[in-house]
FIBA-205869 format. One record per residue (C-alpha): x, y, z; residue number from 0. Coordinates in Angstrom, 1 decimal, padded with zeros to 4 digits. Example, Ala and Ser with C-alpha at 12.3 -4.5 7.8 and 13.67 -1.06 7.14 Angstrom:
<pt><xx>012.3</xx><yy>-004.5</yy><zz>007.8</zz><num>0</num></pt>
<pt><xx>013.7</xx><yy>-001.1</yy><zz>007.1</zz><num>1</num></pt>
! end
This chain:
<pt><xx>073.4</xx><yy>086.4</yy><zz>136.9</zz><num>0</num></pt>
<pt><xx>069.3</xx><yy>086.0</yy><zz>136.9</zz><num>1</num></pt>
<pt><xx>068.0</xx><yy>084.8</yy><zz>133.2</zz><num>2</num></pt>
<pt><xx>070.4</xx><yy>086.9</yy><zz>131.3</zz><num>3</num></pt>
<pt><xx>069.6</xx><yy>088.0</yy><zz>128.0</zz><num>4</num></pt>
<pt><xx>071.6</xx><yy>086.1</yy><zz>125.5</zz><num>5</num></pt>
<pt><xx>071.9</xx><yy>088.3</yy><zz>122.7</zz><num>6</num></pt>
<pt><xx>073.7</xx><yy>090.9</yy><zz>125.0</zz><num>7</num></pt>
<pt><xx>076.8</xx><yy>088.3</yy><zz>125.7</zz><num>8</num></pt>
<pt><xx>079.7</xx><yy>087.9</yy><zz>124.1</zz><num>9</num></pt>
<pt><xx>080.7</xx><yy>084.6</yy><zz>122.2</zz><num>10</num></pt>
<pt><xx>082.7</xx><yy>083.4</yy><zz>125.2</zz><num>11</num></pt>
<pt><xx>080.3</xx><yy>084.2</yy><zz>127.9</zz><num>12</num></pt>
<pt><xx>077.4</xx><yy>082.8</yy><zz>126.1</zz><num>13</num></pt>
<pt><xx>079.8</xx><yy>079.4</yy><zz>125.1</zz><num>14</num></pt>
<pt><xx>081.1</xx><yy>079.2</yy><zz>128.8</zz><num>15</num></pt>
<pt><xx>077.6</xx><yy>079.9</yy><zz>130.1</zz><num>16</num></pt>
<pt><xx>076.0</xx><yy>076.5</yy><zz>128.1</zz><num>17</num></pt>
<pt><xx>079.0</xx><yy>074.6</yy><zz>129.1</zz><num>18</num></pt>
<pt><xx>078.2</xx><yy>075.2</yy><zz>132.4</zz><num>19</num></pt>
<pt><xx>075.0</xx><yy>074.2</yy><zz>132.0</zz><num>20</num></pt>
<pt><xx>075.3</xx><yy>071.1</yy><zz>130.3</zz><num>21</num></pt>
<pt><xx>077.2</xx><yy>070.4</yy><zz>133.2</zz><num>22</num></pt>
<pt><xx>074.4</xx><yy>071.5</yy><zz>135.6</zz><num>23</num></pt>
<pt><xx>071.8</xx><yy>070.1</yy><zz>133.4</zz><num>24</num></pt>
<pt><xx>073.7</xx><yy>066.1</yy><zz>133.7</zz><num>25</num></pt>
<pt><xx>074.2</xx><yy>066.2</yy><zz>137.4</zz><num>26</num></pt>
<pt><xx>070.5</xx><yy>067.7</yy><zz>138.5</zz><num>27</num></pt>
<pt><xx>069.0</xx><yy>065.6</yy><zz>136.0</zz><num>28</num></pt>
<pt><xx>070.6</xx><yy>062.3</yy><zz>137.5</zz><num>29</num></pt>
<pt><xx>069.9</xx><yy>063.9</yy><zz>141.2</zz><num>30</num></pt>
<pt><xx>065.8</xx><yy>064.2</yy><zz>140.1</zz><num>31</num></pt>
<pt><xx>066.3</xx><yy>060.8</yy><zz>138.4</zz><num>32</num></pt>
<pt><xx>066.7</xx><yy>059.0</yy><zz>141.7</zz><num>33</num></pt>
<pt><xx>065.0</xx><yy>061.4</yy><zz>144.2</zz><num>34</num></pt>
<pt><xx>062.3</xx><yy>059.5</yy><zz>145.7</zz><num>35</num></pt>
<pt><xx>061.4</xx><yy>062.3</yy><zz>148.3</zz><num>36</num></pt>
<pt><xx>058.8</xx><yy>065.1</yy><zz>148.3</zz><num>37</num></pt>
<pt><xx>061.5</xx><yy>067.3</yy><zz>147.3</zz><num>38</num></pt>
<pt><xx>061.2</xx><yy>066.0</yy><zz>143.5</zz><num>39</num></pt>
<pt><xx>059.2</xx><yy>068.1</yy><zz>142.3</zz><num>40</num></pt>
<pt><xx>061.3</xx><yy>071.0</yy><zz>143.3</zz><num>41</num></pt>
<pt><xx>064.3</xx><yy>069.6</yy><zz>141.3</zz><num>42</num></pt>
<pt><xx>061.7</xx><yy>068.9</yy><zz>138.3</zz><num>43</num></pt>
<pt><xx>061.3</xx><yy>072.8</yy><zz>138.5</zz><num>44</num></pt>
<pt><xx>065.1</xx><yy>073.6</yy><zz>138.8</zz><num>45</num></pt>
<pt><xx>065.8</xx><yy>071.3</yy><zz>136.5</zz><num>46</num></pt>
<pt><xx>063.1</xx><yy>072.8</yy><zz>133.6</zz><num>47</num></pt>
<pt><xx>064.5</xx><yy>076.2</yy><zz>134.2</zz><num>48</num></pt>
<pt><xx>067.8</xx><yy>075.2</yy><zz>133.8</zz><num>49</num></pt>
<pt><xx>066.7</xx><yy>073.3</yy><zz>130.3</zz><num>50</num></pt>
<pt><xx>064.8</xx><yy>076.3</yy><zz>129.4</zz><num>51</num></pt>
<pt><xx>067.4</xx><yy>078.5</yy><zz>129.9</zz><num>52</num></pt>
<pt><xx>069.9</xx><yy>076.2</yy><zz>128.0</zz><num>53</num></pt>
<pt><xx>067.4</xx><yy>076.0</yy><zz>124.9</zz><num>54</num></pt>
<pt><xx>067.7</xx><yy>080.0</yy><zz>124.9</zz><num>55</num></pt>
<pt><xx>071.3</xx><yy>079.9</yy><zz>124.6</zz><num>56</num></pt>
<pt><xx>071.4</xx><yy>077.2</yy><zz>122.0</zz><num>57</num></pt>
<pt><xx>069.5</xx><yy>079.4</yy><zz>119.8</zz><num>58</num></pt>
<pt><xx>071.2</xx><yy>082.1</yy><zz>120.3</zz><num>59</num></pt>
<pt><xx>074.6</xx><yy>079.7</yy><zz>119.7</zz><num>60</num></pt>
<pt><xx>073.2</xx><yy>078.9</yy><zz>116.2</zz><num>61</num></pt>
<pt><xx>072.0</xx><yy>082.0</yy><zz>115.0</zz><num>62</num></pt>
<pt><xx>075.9</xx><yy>083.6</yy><zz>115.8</zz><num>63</num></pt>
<pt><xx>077.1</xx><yy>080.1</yy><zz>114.2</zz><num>64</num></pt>
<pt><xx>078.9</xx><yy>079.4</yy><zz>116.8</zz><num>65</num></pt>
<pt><xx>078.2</xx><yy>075.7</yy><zz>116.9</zz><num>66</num></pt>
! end
């Protein structure tokens, strides 16, 4: 699934897909947290997609009320 459009999934996609990404979010975050390599700034850019795409769904979340 590339950037899917939120407003087209269902409740239970769009809730499984945050909780995956909550998930995703936590773990890359620590991972960028303690990456001292030249590779950082490759998970910084993972990582703000990932963020972005999570602050999508969260609207989306609260304007079906599903929070």
């Amino acid at each position: 699934m590339n950037n899917p459009n939120p407003s087209e999934l269902t409740d239970s996609e769009l809730v499984a897909l945050n909780n995956i990404l909550v998930g995703e979010v936590t773990k890359l975050s620590k991972v960028v947290n303690n990456d001292t390599s030249n590779d950082k700034p490759i998970g910084e850019q993972s990582l703000s997609g990932l963020i972005s795409l999570y602050q999508r769904l969260q609207k989306e979340i609260e304007s079906r009320s599903l929070s």
